[in-house]
C-alpha positions in Angstrom: 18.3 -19.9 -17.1 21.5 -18.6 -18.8 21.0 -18.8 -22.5 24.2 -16.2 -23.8 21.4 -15.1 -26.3 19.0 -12.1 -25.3 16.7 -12.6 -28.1 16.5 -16.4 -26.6 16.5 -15.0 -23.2 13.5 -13.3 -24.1 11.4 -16.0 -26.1 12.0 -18.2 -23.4 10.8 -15.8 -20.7 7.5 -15.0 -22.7 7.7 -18.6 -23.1 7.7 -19.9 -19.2 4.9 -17.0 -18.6 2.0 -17.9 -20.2 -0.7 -19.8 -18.3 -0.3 -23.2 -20.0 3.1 -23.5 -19.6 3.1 -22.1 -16.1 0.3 -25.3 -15.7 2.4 -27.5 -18.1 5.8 -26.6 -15.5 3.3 -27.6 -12.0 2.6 -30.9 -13.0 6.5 -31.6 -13.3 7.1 -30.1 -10.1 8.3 -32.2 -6.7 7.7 -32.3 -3.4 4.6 -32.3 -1.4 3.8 -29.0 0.8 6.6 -27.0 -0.6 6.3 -28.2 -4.7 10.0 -27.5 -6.3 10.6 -27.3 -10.0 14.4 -28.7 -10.5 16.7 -28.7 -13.4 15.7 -32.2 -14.4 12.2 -31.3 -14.2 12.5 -27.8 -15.9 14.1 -29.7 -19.0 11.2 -32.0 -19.5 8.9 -28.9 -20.1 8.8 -28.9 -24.0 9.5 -26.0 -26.0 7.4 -24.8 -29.0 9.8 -22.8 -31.2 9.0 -20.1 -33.7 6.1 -18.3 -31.9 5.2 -14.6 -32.6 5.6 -12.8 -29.5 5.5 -9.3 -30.7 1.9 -9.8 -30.1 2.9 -9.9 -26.3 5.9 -7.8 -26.2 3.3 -4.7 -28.1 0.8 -5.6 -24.6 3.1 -5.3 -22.6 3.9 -1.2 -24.0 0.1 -1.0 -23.8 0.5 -1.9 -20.2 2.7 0.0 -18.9 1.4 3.3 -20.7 -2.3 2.6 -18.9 -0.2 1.9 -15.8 1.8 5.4 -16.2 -1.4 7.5 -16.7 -3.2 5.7 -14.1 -0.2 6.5 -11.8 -0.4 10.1 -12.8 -3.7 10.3 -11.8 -3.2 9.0 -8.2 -0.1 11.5 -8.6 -2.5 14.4 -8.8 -4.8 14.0 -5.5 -2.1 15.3 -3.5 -2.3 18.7 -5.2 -5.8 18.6 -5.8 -6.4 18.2 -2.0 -3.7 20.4 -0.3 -5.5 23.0 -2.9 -9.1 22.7 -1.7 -7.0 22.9 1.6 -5.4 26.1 1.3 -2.3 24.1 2.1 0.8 25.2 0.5 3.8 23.1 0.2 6.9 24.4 1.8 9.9 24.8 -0.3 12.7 23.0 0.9 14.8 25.5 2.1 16.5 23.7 5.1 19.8 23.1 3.9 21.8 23.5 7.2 22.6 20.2 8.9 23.2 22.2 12.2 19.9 23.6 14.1 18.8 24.6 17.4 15.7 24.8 19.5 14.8 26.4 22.9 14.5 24.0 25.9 11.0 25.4 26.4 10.0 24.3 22.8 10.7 20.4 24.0 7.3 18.3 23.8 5.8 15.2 23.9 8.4 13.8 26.3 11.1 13.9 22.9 14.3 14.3 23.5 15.6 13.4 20.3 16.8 15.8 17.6 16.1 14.9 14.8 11.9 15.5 15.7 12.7 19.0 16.3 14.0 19.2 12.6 13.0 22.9 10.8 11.4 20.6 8.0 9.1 19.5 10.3 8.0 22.9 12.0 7.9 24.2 8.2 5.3 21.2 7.5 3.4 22.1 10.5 3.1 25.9 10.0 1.4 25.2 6.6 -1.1 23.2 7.6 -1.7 25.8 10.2 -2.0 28.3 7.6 -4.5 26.3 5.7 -8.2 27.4 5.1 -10.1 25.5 7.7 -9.4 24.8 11.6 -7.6 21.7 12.8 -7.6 19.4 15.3 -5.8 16.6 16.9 -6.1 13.1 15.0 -7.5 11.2 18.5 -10.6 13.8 18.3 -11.6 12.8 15.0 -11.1 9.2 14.9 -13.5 6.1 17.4 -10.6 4.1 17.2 -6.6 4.1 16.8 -4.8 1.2 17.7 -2.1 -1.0 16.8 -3.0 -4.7 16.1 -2.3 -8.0 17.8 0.3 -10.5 16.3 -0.5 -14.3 17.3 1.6 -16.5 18.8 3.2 -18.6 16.1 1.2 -22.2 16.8 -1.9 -20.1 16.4 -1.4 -19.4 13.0 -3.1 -22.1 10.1 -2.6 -22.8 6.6 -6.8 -23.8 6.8 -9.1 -21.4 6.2 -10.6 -20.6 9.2 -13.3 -17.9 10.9 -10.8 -15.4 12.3 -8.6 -14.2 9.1 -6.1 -12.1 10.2 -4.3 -8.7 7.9 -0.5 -8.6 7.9 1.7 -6.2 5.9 1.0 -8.7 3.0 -2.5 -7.8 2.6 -1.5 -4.5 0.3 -2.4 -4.3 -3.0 -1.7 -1.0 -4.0 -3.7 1.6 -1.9 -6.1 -0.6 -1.0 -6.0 -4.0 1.4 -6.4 -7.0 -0.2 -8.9 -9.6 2.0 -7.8 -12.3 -0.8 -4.2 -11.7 0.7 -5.2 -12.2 4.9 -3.5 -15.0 6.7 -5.3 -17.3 9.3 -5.4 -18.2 13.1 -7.1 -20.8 15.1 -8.1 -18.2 17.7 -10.1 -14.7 18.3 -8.2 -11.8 18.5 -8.4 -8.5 20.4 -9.5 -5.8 18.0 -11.7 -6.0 14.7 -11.5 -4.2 11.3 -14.4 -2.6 9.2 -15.0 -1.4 5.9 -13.4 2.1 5.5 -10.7 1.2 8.3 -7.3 2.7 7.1 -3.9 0.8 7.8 -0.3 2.3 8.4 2.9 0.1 8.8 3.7 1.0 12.5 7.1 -1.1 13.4 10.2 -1.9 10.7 14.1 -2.2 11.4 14.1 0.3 8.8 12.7 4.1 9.9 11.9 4.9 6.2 9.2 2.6 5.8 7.2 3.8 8.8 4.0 5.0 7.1 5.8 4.9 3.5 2.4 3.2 2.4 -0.8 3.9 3.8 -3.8 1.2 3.1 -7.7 1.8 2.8 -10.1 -1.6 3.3 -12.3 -0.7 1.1 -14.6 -3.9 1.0 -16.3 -5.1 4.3 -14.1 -7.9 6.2 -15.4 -10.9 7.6 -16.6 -10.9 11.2 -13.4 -11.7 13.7 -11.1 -10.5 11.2 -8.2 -8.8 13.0 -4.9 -7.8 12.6 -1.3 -8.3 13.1 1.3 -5.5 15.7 3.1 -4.4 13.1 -0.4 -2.3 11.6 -2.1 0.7 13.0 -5.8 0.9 12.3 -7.2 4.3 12.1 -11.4 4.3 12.1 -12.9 8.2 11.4 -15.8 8.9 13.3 -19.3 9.6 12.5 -18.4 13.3 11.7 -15.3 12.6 9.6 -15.3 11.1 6.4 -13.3 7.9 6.2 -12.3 9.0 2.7 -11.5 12.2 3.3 -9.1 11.1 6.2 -7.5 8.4 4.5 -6.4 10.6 1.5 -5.1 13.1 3.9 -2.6 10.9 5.2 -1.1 9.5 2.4 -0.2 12.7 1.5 3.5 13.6 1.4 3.2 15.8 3.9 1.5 13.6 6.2 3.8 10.9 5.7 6.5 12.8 6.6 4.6 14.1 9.6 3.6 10.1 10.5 7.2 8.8 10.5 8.3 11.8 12.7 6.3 10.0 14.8 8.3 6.8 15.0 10.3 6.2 18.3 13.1 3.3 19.3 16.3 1.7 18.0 13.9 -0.5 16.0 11.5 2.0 15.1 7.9 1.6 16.3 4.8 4.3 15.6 2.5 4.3 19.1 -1.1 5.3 18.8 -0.8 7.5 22.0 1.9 9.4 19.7 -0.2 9.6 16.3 -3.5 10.8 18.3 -1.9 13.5 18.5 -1.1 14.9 15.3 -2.9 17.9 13.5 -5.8 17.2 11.0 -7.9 20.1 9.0 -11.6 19.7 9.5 -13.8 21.3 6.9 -17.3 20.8 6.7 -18.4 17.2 6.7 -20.5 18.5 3.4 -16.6 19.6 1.7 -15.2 16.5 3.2 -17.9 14.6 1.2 -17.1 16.6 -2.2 -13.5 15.9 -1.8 -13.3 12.3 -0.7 -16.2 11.8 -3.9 -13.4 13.4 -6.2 -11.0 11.5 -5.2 -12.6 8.3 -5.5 -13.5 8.7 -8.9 -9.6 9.6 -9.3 -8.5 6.1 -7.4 -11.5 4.7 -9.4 -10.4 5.9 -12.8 -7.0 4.9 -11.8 -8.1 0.9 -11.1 -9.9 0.8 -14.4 -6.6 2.0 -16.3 -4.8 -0.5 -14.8 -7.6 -3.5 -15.3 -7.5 -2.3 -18.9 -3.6 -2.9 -19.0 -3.9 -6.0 -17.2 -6.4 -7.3 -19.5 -4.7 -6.6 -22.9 -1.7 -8.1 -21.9 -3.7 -11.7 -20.4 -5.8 -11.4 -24.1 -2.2 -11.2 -25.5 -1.1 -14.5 -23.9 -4.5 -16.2 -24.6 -3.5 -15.6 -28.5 -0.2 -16.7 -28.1 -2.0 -19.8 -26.3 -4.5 -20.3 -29.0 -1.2 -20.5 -31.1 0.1 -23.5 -29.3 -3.1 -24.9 -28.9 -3.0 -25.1 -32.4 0.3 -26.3 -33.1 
């Protein structure tokens, strides 16, 4: 909508937002599976001028300032853990585009340069440097695998017994079992509660790993899920928490999409297995994945309290038209 007027612009986009009117626009909508709101349709919606929506516009402020701090506080546990670590973070000091590497320092059957960059040896000599030993991801996990993606007549718009999570299914850190998709048949390999999730094939290499996700809630029996995701399960003697938070470091990002192989990049399991994790005591591991969880926890509540102002902000506004 193109109104030459900001201020209008504005109103109007307040306006459309709020619940009622968003319920007001549906019931002017066409078309059956796919409902469409058209121009002719949008102009029937009726427009209450002359409401105050500084009421909304001051939420909104609120909302992003719980948002900020609540991002600040997921911004911390990467310090926080490298520190109870004894991982340092390189300084970038790898300016040159030019490097080279002895043939005898070739591994993992790569041949391509751009694994053997000096950033990533940097990244690797400060974990080994860290305060506890390490060892190789496939030692400390019972299972690492990428998914299964259904043919396309196997997938349903019904609700059915074998749910299925897609790339989709994020919701911030966490995966969202509101947000699965559905098949009409079983799949291979099943998630659990605590499972963590990395994006293991894009056309674009800087996404591999870019966002690592945690299931936090326990799934439905036969849910599954798609190729394009890697599951990672700790074992008994690993904390799922502890792991998870490990990754999605910056450092172990970086060290993930090193990983990634192909013209259309792909992240194999056989590959990941064999990256190096610290292992402190299971009894640290359970002090630091319980600090960061009431970090992440913290974190959800700041943002629940943002969300909320601003929906008791349009229920106001609401009230107001209710009471036109």
């Amino acid at each position: 909508i193109k109104t030459g007027d900001s201020s209008i612009s504005k109103y109007l986009a307040h306006y459309l937002n709020l619940d009622i009117i968003e319920k007001i626009a549906s019931r002017h909508s066409t078309g059956g599976t796919r409902p469409a709101l058209d121009y002719p349709s949008l102009k029937n919606i009726p427009i209450i001028d002359g409401l105050d929506f500084s009421i909304i516009d001051n939420a909104i402020k609120a909302k992003k300032a719980k948002e900020v701090e609540a991002q600040q506080l997921l911004d911390s546990i990467d310090s926080y853990l490298l520190k109870e670590l004894g991982i340092t973070f390189p300084e970038n000091n790898n300016k040159n585009r030019f490097f080279y590497i002895n043939i005898n320092d070739l591994e993992r059957s790569r041949l391509d340069s751009s694994y053997f960059a000096p950033k990533y040896r940097a990244l690797i000599n400060c974990i080994k440097a860290g305060a506890y030993p390490l060892d190789e991801l496939g030692n400390v996990t019972s299972f690492l695998s990428t998914g299964q993606t259904p043919k396309s007549d196997c997938y349903t718009k019904e609700q059915t017994t074998f749910p299925i999570i897609k790339a989709g299914s994020y919701t911030g850190f966490e995966i969202d079992l509101d947000k699965v998709a559905y098949t009409t048949t079983k799949q291979s390999y099943f998630v659990q509660k605590n499972d963590i999730f990395i994006l293991s094939a894009a056309h674009q290499a800087e996404y591999i790993a870019k966002q690592i996700c945690y299931l936090s809630t326990s799934p439905c029996p036969n849910t599954s899920f798609v190729g394009e995701l890697l599951c990672i399960r700790a074992n008994n003697y690993t904390n799922p928490m502890y792991l998870y938070s490990l990754l999605s470091t910056g450092i172990y990002k970086t060290l993930l999409n090193r990983e990634k192989r192909g013209q259309t990049s792909h992240l194999y399991a056989q590959d990941v297995k064999q990256v190096l994790i610290p292992i402190p005591p299971f009894d640290k591991q359970n002090i630091i994945a319980g600090h960061i969880e009431e970090i992440r926890l913290k974190a959800k509540a700041l943002q629940a309290e943002g969300k909320a102002i601003l929906e008791e902000a349009k229920r106001k506004v609401e009230n107001m038209i209710i009471g036109w």
